[in-house]
N, C-alpha and C positions, 0 to 999 in steps of 0.2 A: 298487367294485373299482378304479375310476378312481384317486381319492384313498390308498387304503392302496399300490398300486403304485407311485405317482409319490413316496412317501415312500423310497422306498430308489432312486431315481435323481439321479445329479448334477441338479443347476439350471443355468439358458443361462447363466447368468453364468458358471459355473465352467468348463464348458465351453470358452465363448467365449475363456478365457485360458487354457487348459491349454496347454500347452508342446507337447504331441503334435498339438491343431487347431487351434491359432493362426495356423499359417501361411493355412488357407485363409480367413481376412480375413473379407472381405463374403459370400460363401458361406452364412454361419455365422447370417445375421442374415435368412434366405429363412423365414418364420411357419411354412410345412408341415414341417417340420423338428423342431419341437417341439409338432405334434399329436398326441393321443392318445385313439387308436379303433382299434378288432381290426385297420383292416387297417394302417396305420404301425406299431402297436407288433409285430402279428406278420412284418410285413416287419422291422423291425431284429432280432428273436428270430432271422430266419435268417438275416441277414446276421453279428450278428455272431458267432453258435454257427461258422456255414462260414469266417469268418478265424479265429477261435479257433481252429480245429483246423489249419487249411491254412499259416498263418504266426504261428509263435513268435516275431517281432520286426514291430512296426510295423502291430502289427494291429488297434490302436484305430484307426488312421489311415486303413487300405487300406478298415474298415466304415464310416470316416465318408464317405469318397470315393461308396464304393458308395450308401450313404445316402442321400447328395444326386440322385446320378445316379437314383432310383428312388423319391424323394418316401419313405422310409420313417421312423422317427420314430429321432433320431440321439442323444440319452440311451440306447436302450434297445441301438440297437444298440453303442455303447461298452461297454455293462454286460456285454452278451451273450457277448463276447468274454471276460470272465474265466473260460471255462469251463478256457481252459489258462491256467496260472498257475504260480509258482514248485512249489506245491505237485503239481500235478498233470502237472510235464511230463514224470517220469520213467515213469508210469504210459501217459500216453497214448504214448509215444512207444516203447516197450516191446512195447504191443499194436499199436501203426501197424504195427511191422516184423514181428509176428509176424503179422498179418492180411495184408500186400503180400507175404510169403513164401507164405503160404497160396494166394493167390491168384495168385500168379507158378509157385508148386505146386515152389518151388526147396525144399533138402533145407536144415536149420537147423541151421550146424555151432556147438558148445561158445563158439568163440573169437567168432565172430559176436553172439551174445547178450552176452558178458561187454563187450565192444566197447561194445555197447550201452546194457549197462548203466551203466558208467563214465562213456559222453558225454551222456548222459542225466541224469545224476544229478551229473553235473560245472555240465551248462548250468543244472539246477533253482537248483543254491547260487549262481551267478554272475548268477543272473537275481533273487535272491532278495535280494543284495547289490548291484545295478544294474548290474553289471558282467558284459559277454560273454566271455567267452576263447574263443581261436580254437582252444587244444586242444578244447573241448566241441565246437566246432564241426566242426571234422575231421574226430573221430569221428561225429561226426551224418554229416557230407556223405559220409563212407564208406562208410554203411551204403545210398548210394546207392536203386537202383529201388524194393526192399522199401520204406523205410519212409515213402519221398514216395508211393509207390502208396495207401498204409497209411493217409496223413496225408488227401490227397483224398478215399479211400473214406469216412472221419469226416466229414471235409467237408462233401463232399454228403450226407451220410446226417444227419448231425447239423441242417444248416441246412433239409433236409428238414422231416424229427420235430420240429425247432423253429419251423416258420411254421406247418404242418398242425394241432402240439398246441396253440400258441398260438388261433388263430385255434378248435378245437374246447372249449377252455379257456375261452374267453373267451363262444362262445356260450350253454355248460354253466350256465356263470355266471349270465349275461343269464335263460337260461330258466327259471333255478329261484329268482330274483328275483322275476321277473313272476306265476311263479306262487305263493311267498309274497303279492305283493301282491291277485292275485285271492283267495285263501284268505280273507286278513282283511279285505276287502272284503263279500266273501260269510258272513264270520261276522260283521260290526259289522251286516249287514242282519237276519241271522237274532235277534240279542241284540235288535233295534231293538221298544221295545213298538208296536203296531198299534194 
C-alpha cells in the first residue's frame, strides 16, 4: 500500500523547491516530515482536506505550516488540499452557502444564489488561468456569514472523514493483508507432503 501510494505523491525534492514552500527553508528538511505510516499520512489526509475547504488561496501553504507544527506527513497533506481546485470551486462553494443558510435557517433569495453563482464561477476560471480578480472576490466576500459558515462546516467535517477514513482505510488494508498472508501460509502447510 505503502509503495503504490507514495507513487502519486510529489518527492522532497519538488517539494523542497516549489515556489509555494520554499519559503519555509530549513523547516522543510525535519526527516518526520516525509514519514509514511497511518498516523502521518492520516494526519496530512485531514489537514489538508480542512484547508482545502476553509481557504481557496494559500492553502498548500497554511497545510504545510500545520504539518510541520503536528509532525503529519507533508506530501500528502499538499495533495490533500486538491480537493478544492479550479474545477470544483463553483460546486463547493454553491453548497458552502446554501449549507451556512441552512444552518443560519436565513430565507435564500433568487439574487443571492445568482450572486453566487457568478463569483463562484468567475473565481473557478481565474484560478484556473492563475489569476484572482477582485470582482470574483467581492462577490465571494458578499455572500459574507452563509457561505464562510458553509466553508468551515466542510472544513471540519471534511478534515474529520479524512483522518478517521484514512486511518480506518489503512487498517482494512493491513488486516486483510495479514490475513491473505496467514491463508497461504496455512495452505503451503496443508499442500506440504508428510
Amino acid at each position: 500500500m505503502r509503495r503504490s501510494f507514495q507513487r502519486w505523491l510529489p518527492t522532497e525534492d519538488k517539494l523542497k523547491s516549489s515556489r509555494s514552500l520554499r519559503w519555509l527553508g530549513p523547516l522543510l528538511h525535519r526527516p518526520w516530515l516525509w514519514h509514511f505510516n497511518r498516523r502521518t499520512v492520516a494526519a496530512g489526509v485531514g489537514i489538508g482536506i480542512f484547508f482545502g475547504f476553509l481557504i481557496p488561496v494559500l492553502q498548500i501553504a497554511f497545510s504545510a505550516i500545520v504539518a510541520i507544527l503536528l509532525r503529519a506527513n507533508l506530501p500528502v497533506a499538499a495533495i490533500s488540499t486538491l480537493v478544492s481546485n479550479p474545477f470544483t470551486y463553483a460546486p463547493i462553494f454553491y453548497l458552502a452557502y446554501r449549507t451556512g443558510h441552512f444552518v443560519l435557517g436565513h430565507p435564500l433569495s433568487p439574487s443571492e444564489i445568482s450572486a453566487l453563482e457568478s463569483g463562484a464561477t468567475q473565481l473557478a476560471e481565474a484560478a484556473g488561468a492563475g489569476v484572482a480578480t477582485s470582482f470574483a472576490w467581492a462577490d465571494l466576500l458578499a455572500m459574507g456569514k452563509p457561505l464562510f459558515l458553509g466553508l468551515a462546516i466542510f472544513a471540519v467535517v471534511g478534515g474529520v472523514l479524512g483522518y478517521f477514513g484514512t486511518l480506518l482505510t489503512w487498517r482494512g488494508i493491513t488486516a486483510l493483508k495479514a490475513k491473505r498472508r496467514r491463508s497461504r501460509r496455512l495452505s503451503s502447510r496443508l499442500t506440504q507432503p508428510s
